[in-house]
C-alpha positions as CSV (number, residue, x, y, z in Angstrom):
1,X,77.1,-45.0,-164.2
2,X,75.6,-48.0,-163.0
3,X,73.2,-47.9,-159.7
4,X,72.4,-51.0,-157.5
5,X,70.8,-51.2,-154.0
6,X,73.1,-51.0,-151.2
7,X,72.0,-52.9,-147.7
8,X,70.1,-49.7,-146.5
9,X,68.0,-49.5,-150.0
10,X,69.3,-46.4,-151.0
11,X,71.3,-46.8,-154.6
12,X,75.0,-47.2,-154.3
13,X,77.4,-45.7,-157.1
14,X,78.9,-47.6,-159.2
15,X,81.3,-45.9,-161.8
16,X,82.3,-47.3,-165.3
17,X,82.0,-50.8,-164.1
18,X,79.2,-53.0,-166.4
19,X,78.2,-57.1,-166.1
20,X,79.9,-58.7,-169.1
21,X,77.9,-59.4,-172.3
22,X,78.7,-62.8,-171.9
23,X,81.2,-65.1,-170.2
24,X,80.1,-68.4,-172.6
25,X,83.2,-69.0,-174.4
26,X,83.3,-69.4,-178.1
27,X,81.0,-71.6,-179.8
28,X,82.2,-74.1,-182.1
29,X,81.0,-72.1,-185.4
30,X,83.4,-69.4,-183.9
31,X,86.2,-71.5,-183.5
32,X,86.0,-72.6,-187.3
33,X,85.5,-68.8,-188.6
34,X,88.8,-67.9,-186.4
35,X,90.8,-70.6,-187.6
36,X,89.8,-69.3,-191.2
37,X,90.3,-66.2,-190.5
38,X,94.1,-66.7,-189.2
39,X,94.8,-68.8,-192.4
40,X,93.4,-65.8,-194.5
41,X,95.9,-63.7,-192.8
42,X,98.6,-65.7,-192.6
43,X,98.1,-66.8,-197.0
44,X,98.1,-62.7,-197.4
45,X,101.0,-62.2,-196.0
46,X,99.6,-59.9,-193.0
47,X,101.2,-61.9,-190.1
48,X,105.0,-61.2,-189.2
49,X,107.2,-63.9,-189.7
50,X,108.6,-65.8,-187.1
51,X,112.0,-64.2,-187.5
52,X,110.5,-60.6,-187.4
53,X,109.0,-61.8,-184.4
54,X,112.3,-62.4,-182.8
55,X,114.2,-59.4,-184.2
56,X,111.9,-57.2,-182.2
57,X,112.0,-58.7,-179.2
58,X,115.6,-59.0,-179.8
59,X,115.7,-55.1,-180.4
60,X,113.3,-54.2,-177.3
61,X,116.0,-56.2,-175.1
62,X,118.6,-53.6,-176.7
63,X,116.7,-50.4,-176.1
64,X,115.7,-51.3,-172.5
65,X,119.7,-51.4,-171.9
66,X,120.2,-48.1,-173.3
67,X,117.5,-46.8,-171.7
68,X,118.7,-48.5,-167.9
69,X,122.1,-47.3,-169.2
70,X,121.3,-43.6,-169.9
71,X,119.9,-43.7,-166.5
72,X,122.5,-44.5,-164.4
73,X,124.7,-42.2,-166.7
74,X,122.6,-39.1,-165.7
75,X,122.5,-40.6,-161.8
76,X,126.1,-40.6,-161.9
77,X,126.4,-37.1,-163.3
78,X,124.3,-35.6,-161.3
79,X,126.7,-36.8,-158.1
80,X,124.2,-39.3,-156.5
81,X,126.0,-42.0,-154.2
82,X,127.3,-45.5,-156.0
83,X,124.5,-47.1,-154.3
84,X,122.0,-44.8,-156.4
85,X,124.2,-45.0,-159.6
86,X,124.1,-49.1,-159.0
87,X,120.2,-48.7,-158.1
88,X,119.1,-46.7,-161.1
89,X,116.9,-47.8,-163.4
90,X,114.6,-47.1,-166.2
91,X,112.0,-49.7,-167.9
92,X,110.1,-49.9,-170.9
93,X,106.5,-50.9,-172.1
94,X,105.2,-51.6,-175.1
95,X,101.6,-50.7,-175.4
96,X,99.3,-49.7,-178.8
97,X,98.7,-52.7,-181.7
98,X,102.1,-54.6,-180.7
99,X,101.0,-54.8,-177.1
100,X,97.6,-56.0,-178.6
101,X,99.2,-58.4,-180.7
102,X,97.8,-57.3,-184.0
103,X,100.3,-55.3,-185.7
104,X,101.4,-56.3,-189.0
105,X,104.8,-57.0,-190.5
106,X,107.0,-53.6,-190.5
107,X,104.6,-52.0,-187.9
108,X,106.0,-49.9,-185.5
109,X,106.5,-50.8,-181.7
110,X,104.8,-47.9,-179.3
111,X,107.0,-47.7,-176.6
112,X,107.0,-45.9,-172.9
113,X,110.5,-45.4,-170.8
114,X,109.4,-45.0,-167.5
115,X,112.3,-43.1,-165.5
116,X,112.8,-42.0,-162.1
117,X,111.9,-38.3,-160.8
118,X,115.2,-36.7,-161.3
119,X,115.2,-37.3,-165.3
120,X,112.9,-35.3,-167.2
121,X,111.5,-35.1,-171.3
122,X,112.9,-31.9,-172.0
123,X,116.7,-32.0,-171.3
124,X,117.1,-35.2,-170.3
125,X,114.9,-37.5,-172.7
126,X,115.1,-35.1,-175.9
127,X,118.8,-33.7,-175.4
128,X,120.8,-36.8,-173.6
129,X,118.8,-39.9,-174.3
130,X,118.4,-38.2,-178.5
131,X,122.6,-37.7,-178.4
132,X,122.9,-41.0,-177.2
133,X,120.7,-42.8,-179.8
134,X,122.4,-40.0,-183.0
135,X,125.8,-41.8,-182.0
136,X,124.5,-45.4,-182.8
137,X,125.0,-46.8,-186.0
138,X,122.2,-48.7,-185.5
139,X,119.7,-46.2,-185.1
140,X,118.4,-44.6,-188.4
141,X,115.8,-42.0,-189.2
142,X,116.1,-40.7,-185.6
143,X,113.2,-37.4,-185.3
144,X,112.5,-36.0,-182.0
145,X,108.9,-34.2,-181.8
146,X,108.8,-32.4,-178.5
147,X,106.2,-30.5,-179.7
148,X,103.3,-33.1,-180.2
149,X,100.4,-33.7,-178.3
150,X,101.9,-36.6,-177.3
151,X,106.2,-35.7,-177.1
152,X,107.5,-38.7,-178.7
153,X,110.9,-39.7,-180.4
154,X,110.6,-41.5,-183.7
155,X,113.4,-43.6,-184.9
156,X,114.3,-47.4,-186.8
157,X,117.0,-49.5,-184.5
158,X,118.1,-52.1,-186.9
159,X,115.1,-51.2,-189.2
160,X,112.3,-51.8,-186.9
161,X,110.5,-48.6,-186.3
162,X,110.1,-47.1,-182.8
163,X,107.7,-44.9,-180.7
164,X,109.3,-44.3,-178.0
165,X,108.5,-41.6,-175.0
166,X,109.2,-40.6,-171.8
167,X,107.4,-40.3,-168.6
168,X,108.9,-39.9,-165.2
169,X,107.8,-41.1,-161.8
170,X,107.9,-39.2,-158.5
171,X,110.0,-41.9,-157.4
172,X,114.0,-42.2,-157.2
173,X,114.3,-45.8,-157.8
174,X,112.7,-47.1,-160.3
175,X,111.3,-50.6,-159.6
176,X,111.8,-53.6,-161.9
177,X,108.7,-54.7,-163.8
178,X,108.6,-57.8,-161.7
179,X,107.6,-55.9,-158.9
180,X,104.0,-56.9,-158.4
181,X,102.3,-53.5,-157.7
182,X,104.5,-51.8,-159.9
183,X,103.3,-53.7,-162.5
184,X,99.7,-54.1,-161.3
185,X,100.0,-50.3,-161.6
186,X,101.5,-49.7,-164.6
187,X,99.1,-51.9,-166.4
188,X,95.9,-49.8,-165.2
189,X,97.6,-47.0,-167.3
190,X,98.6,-48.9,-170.5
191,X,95.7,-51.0,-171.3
């Protein structure tokens, strides 16, 4: 906790909150010793190639489909209107060393599906959503651990390896993640 006087001299509370270190940007000695640095990793091999790069974006686009798709499935079944079915929605977030941007080539992607109130882990993530991916050639090594500290399902979709779990919202519509406080909101919780 940091304290500071408040207008009535009596120390206000100030939680977690610290001045920066510095805000000077990087000196010119620390530009050359990054630049080295990134040619060091890139000459070892420990950068992804640009192609990588692309097949997992490529294969994030894929699972946030299934996932919006499995979504509106289980609205549907569950005998909500058209308008819900058509609302329905599900989104996904990368977060850990890909989110970072220092993940190295074959690294998996740690992924969050963020679903609507009505669709829970148990049944609905670890029964339907599981099902769903067994059925897909594309999906390989698929192992469910609903058991962990942290309940996650661990599979390769066209050989990139996935993290992927499930929270639910206590809302029925789930907005995109162009909504801004959505967003705003969802990043307090990832970073």
């Amino acid at each position: 906790m940091v304290g500071s006087q408040s207008s009535n001299g009596t120390a206000a509370k100030r939680y977690g909150i610290t001045k920066p270190i510095s805000v000077a940007g990087p000196t010119e000695p620390d530009l050359h010793r990054n630049a080295e640095l990134e040619k060091f990793l890139v000459d070892s091999g420990l950068n992804e190639s640009k192609d990588e790069t692309i097949k997992r974006e490529e294969v994030l686009g894929l699972i946030d489909q299934i996932v919006k798709d499995w979504v509106k499935q289980l609205t549907r079944q569950r005998g909500y209107t058209d308008q819900m079915v058509e609302e329905a929605n599900a989104v996904i977030f990368t977060f850990g060393s890909y989110r970072l941007g220092v993940h190295g080539p074959g690294a998996d992607i740690d992924t969050l599906c963020v679903g609507p109130s009505y669709v829970n882990r148990e049944e609905d993530f670890f029964i339907t959503l599981h099902d769903k991916l067994a059925e897909m050639e594309e999906v390989t090594e698929l192992q469910p651990v609903p058991d962990a500290h942290v309940p996650v399902m661990k599979f390769k979709f066209q050989g990139i390896s996935i993290d992927l779990l499930y929270a639910s919202i206590s809302l029925l519509v789930v907005p995109e993640v162009s909504s801004p406080v959505f967003e705003i909101s969802m990043s307090c919780i990832l970073v």
